[in-house]
N, C-alpha and C positions, 0 to 999 in steps of 0.2 A: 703426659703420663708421668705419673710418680715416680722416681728412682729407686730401687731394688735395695737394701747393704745387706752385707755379708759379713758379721763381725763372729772371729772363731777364736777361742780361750784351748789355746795351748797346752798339753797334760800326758801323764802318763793313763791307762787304764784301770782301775780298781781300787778296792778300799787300801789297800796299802798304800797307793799314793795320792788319796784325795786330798789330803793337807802337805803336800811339801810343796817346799818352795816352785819347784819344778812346773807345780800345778797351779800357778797363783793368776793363770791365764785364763783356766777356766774358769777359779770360783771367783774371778770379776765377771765372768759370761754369767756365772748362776747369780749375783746380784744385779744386775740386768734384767734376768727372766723374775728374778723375784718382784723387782720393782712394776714388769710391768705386766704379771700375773699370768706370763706365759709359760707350759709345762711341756719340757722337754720329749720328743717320744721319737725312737730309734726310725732313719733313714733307709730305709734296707739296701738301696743302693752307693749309699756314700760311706757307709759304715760310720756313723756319727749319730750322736744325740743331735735334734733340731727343734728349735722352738720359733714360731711365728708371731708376730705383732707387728704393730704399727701404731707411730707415730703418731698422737691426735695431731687433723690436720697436715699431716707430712708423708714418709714414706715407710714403705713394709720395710723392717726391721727382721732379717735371720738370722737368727743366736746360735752357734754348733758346738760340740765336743766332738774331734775327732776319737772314735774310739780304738783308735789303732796306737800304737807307742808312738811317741813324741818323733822319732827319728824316720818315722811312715807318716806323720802328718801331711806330705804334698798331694797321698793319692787324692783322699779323703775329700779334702780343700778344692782342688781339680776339680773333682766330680760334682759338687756343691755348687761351684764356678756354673759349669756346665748346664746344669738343672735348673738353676733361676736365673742363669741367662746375664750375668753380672761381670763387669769388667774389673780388672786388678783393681782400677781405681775408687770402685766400689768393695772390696774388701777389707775390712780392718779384724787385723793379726795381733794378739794378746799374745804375748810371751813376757818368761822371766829374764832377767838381765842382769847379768855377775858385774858388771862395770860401773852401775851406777848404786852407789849407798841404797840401803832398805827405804823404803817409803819413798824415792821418787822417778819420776815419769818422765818422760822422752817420746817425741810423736817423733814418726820419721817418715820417709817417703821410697823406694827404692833402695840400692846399696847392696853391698853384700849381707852375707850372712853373719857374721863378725863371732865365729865359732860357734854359732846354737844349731844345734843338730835339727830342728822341727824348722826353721828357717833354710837352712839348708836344702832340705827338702822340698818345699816349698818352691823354693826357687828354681831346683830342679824339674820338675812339675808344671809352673805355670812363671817363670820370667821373677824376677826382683821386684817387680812395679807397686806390690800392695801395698798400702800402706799399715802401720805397724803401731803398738802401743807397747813399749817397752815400758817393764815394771822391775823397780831395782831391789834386787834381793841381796845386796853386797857381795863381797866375797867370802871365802871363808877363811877362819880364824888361823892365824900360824900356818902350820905346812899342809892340812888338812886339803885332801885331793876335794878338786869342785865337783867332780862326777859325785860321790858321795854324799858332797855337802848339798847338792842341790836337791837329791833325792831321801833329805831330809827334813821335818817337820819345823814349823819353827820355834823357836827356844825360846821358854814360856815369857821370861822378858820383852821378847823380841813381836809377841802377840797385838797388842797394841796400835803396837805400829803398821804389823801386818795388815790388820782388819780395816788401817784407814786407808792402805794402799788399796785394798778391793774397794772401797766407796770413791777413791780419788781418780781410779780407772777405770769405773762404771760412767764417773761426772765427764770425764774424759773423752766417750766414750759417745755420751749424751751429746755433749758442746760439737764434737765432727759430724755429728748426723744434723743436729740443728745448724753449727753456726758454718761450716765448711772445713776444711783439715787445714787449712794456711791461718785462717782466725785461732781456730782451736789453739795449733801451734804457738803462735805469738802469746797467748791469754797462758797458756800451761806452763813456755818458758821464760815466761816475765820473771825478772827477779825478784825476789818478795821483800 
């Protein structure tokens, strides 16, 4: 039997925040669906956008948007768990991350929540165990509060580089479902 994943792109709801940083969890989920020609259509029990595919040759792939705010993402996630029957260890969780400079990536496995509210939750919900794609949106500039700066757009400079973090977390993304989350890991944190 083919294995199930579960991979959900972290966000707030609406067109106010469909480009901030906040959101850089789903629109790696929506180039995902783009790549592989799957269209998102609302869950009515999970409260989530869901899109389905599969792997040529491999396994069903479900893409989600919780549509509930960031800080509600466990029910959502829970419920999706639940419905296709999927273990933590098949989950992989797109979130942004203040810790790590813009443009780069961090697999992780378990752990706390390390202050992200949509993790927190999460983990509330369904245990630490999933595994996780952290995407670095730096921190912000001088004394500038993160609550703010996260639920901000990114600065037109700063574009560039965003756009390759969505292609470098989709590849990300790709490599755990193909190659396993321990290889992926190793291949993603290699020094360059």
């Amino acid at each position: 039997m083919t294995q199930t994943w579960l991979v959900v792109g972290l966000g707030n709801p609406g067109p106010d925040y469909a480009r901030t940083r906040h959101n850089i969890g789903q629109m790696v989920v929506a180039e995902l669906e783009r790549r592989a020609g799957a269209n998102p259509k609302k869950h009515g029990r999970a409260d989530a956008l869901v899109a389905e595919s599969r792997v040529v040759g491999g396994p069903k792939v479900v893409t989600a948007f919780p549509l509930s705010y960031m800080n509600r993402s466990g029910g959502p996630v829970s419920k999706l768990m639940d419905w296709y029957g999927v273990e933590a260890e098949q989950v992989i969780v797109l979130h942004d991350e203040l810790d790590l400079p813009l443009g780069e990536i961090r697999l992780k496995q378990g752990g706390g929540h390390g202050g992200h509210n949509g993790m927190r939750d999460i983990i509330a919900a369904r245990g630490p165990d999933v595994l996780r794609v952290r995407l670095g949106i730096g921190r912000p500039p001088g004394r500038q509060d993160a609550a703010s700066f996260v639920l901000k757009p990114f600065a037109k400079a700063e574009q560039p580089e965003a756009e390759l973090l969505v292609q470098l977390g989709a590849d990300a993304i790709e490599r755990i479902i193909a190659e396993g989350f321990l290889a992926a890991q190793q291949r993603i944190h290699a020094p360059s």
